[in-house]
C-alpha positions in Angstrom: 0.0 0.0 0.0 1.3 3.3 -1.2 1.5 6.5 1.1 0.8 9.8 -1.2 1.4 12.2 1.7 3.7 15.1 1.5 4.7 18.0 3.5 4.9 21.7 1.9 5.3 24.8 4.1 4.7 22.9 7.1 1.0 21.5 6.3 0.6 17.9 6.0 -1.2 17.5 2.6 -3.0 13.9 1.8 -1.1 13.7 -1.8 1.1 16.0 -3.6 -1.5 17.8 -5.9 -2.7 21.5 -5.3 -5.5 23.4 -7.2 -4.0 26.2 -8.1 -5.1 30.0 -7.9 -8.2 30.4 -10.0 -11.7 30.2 -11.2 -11.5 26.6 -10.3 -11.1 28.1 -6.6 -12.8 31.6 -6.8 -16.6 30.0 -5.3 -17.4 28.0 -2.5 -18.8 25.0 -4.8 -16.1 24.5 -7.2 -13.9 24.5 -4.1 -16.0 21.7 -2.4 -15.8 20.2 -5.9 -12.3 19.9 -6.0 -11.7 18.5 -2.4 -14.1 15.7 -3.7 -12.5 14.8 -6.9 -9.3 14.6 -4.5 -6.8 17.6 -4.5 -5.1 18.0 -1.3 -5.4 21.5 -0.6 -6.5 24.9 -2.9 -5.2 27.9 -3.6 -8.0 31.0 -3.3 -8.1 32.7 -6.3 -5.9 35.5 -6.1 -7.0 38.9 -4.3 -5.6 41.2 -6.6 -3.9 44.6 -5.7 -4.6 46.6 -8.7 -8.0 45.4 -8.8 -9.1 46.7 -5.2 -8.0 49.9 -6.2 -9.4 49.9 -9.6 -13.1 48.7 -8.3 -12.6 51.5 -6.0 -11.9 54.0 -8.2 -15.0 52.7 -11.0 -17.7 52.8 -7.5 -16.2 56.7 -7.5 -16.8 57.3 -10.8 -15.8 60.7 -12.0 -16.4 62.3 -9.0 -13.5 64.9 -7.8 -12.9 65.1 -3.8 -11.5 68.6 -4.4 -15.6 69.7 -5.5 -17.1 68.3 -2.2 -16.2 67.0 1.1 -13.1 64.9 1.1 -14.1 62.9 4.5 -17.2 61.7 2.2 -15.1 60.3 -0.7 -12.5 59.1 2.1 -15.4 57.6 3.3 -16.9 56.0 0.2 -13.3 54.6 -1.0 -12.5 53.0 2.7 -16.4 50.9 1.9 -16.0 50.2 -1.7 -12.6 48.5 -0.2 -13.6 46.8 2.8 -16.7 45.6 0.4 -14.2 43.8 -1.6 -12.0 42.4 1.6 -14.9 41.1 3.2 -16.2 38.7 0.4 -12.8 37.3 0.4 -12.7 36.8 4.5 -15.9 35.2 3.9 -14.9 33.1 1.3 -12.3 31.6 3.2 -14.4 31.4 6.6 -17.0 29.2 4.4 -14.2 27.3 2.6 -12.6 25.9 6.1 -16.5 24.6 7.3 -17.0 23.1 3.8 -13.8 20.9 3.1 -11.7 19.5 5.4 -8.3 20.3 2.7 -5.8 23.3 3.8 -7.0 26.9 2.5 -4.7 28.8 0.9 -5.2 32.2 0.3 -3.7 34.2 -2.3 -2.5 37.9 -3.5 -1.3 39.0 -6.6 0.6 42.1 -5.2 3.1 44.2 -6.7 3.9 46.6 -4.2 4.3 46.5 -0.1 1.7 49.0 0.4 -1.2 48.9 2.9 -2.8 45.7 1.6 -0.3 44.5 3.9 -2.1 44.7 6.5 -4.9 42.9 5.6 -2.5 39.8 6.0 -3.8 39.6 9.6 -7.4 39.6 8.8 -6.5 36.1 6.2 -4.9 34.9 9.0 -8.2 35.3 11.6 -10.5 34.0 8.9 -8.8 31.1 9.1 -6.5 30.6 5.9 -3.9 27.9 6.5 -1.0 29.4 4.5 -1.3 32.9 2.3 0.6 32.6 -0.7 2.1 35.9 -2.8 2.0 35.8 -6.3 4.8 38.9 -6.9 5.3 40.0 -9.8 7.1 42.8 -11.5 7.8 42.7 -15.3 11.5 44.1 -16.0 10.9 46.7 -18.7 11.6 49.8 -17.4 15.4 50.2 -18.5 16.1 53.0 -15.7 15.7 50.7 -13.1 18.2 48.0 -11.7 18.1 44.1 -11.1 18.8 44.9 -7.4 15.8 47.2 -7.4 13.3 45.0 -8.3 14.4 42.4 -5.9 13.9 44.8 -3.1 10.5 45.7 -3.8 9.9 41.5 -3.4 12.2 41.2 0.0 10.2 44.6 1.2 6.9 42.6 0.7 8.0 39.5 2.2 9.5 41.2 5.2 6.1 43.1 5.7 3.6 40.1 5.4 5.8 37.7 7.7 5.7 40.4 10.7 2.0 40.4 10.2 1.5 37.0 10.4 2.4 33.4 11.4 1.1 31.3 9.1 3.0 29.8 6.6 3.8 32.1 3.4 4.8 31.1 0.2 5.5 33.2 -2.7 5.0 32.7 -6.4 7.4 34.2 -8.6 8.7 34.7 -12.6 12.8 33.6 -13.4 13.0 37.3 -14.7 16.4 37.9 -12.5 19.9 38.9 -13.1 21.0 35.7 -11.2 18.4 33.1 -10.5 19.7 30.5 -8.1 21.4 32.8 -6.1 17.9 35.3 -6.0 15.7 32.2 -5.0 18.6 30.9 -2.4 18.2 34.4 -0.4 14.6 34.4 -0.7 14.5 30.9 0.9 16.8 32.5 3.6 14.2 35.0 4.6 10.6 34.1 6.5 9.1 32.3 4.0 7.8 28.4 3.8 7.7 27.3 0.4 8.6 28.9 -3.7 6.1 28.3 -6.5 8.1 28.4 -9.4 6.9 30.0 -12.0 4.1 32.3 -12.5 2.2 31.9 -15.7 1.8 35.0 -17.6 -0.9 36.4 -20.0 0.5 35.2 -23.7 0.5 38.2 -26.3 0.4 37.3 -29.5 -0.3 39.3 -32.8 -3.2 39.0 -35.4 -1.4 40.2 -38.2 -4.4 40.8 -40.4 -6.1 43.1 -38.0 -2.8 44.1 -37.2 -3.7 44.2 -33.5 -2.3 42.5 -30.3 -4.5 39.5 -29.0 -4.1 37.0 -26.4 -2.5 33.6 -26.9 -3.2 30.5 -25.9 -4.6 30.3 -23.0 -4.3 26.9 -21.2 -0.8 25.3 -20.8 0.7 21.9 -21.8 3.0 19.9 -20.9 5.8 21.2 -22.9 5.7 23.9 -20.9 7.1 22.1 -18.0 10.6 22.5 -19.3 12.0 25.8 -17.3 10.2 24.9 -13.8 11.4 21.2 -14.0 15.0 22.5 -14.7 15.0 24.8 -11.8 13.2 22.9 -9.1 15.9 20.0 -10.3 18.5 22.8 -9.8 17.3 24.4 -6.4 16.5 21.1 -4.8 18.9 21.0 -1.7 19.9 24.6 -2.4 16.9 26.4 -0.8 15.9 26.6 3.0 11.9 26.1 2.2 9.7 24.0 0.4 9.4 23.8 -3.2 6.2 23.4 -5.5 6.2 23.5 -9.1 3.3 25.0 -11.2 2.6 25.8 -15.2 2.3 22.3 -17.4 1.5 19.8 -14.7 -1.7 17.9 -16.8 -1.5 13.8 -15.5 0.8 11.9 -12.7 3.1 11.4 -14.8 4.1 15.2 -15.0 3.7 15.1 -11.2 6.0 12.3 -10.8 8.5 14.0 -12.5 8.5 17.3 -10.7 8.7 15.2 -7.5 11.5 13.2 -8.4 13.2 16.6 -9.3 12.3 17.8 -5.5 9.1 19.9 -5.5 7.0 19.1 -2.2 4.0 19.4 -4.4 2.5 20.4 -7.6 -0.3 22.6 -9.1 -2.9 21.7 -11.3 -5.1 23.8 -13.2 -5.1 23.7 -16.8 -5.9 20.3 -17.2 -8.8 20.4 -15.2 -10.2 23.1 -17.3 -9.8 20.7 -20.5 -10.6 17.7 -18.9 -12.4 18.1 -16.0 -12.0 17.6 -12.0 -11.7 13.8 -13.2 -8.9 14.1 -14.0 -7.1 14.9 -10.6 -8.3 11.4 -9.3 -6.9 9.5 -12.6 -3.5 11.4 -11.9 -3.5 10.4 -8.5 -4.0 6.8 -9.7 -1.1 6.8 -12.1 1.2 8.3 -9.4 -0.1 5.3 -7.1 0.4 2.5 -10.0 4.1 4.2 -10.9 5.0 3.5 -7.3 4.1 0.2 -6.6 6.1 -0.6 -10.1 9.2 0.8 -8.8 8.4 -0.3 -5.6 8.5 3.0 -3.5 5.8 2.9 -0.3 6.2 6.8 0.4 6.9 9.9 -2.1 9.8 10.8 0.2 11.4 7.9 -0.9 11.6 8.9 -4.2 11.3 12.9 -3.8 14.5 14.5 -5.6 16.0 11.4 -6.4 16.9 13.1 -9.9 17.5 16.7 -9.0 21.2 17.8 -9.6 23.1 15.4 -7.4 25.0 13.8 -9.3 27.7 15.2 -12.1 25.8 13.4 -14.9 22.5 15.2 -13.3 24.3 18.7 -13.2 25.4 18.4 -16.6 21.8 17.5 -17.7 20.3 20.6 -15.9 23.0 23.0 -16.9 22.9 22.3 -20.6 21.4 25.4 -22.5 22.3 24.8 -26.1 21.2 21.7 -28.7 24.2 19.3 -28.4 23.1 15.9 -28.7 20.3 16.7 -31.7 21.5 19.1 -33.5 25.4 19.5 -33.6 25.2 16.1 -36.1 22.2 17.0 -37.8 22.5 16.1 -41.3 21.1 18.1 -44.1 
């Protein structure tokens, strides 16, 4: 008899796969949904910080403080806000008496601003863990590497003095030197790294000549860079690691666990194949250990993560050697 436990950030999860942040988890019934099809644990849709300020700012409309009483729009913006908070307390407050699965809440923040400080209310509602997605694309040319990296240790450093449950953060490989950014995160507060965010695709319609969205929903091809890097950091970091973006069976899952990660998220592939399918992964994670004879996932857990020279040589390679260098025309 196989044992799919695993520990991430501290919680004890009943197998290794995680809904991650999104519709899937935005209502109470989709969440009670998923616990029954057999995910360990959810991730809250995330609470963004733009889009408190923008919902804000619409429930305003064009009105101008300067042409009235500011305590009145002070007022009105500190409702409109705690409008928006409150759903997501209660959210989480009904979440923890419907399933018995850890609640993860989430916030997709780019900034250590106020919002901080709704950390602690997460916390009271009950949330087992709060996970940051941070986020802050590189393209401003006048600022440095270093100074994007201290807008994420300022937000971690704020949250984990509000709080004590467990905090992961979800970040991009957009810096100057990866391992050695993700090493010093792992030295700070933090439980766990969800590596890597999954970003809006743009893509071009070149006969409206106009940008669009592209695809979507991910595959597994697009495993690649996470499985590389959780491989890489595997032994490196002081927290827990879970992978995300092109996890779609168990056999992706077993993979990313044999390359280290704690656990995995899954979302894409329920979208194209339904909540069914996080009970067949869980079956063909099951069948794969009783063939190689493991009784536990920390018996196999990192197994192939850069150990070994032939490993590291694996993980470090960046250019087409083996399929291309002989490549006949």
């Amino acid at each position: 008899m196989v044992d799919l436990k695993t520990m991430y950030m501290g919680l004890e999860l009943k197998n290794p796969i995680i809904i991650g942040s999104s519709g899937l988890t935005s209502n109470l019934d989709s969440i009670k949904q998923m616990s029954k099809a057999g995910s360990s644990a959810v991730v809250l849709k995330s609470l963004f910080e733009e889009q408190i300020m923008m919902k804000v700012n619409q429930s305003m409309g064009d009105y101008n403080p300067f042409h009235g009483h500011t305590e009145m729009y002070d007022y009105q913006k500190y409702f409109e806000k705690q409008h928006i908070l409150e759903e997501y307390l209660q959210l989480i407050k009904d979440a923890k008496k419907a399933v018995d699965i850890p609640i993860i809440a989430s916030i997709n923040c780019m900034s250590s601003a106020e919002w901080t400080k709704f950390a602690k209310d997460i916390e009271r509602a009950g949330a087992d863990a709060l996970e940051l997605n941070i986020f802050l694309l590189p393209s401003d040319p006048k600022m440095e590497g270093k100074d994007n990296e201290n807008v994420y240790f300022d937000i971690i450093k704020k949250v984990t003095s509000e709080i004590s449950i467990p905090i992961s953060i979800k970040i991009s490989h957009y810096f100057d030197n990866l391992a050695n950014t993700l090493q010093r995160f792992s030295q700070t507060k933090i439980k766990g790294m969800v590596l890597f965010n999954r970003f809006y695709n743009t893509d071009i319609d070149i006969e409206k000549e106009e940008l669009v969205g592209g695809n979507f929903y991910s595959t597994s091809d697009d495993m690649s860079n996470t499985l590389r890097w959780i491989g890489i950091m595997n032994g490196l970091v002081e927290c827990d690691l879970c992978a995300t973006t092109g996890i779609h069976n168990g056999k992706d899952a077993i993979k990313f666990l044999l390359a280290g990660a704690s656990a995995v998220q899954m979302v894409s592939s329920i979208y194209i194949n339904s909540a069914d399918i996080i009970e067949t992964s869980l079956r063909e994670v099951k069948d794969w250990m009783e063939k190689h004879n493991y009784k536990s996932i920390d018996e196999f857990r990192g197994k192939l993560s850069k150990t070994s020279e032939m490993n590291t040589a694996l993980y470090e390679r960046v250019q087409f050697m083996k399929y291309f260098g002989t490549k006949k025309k």
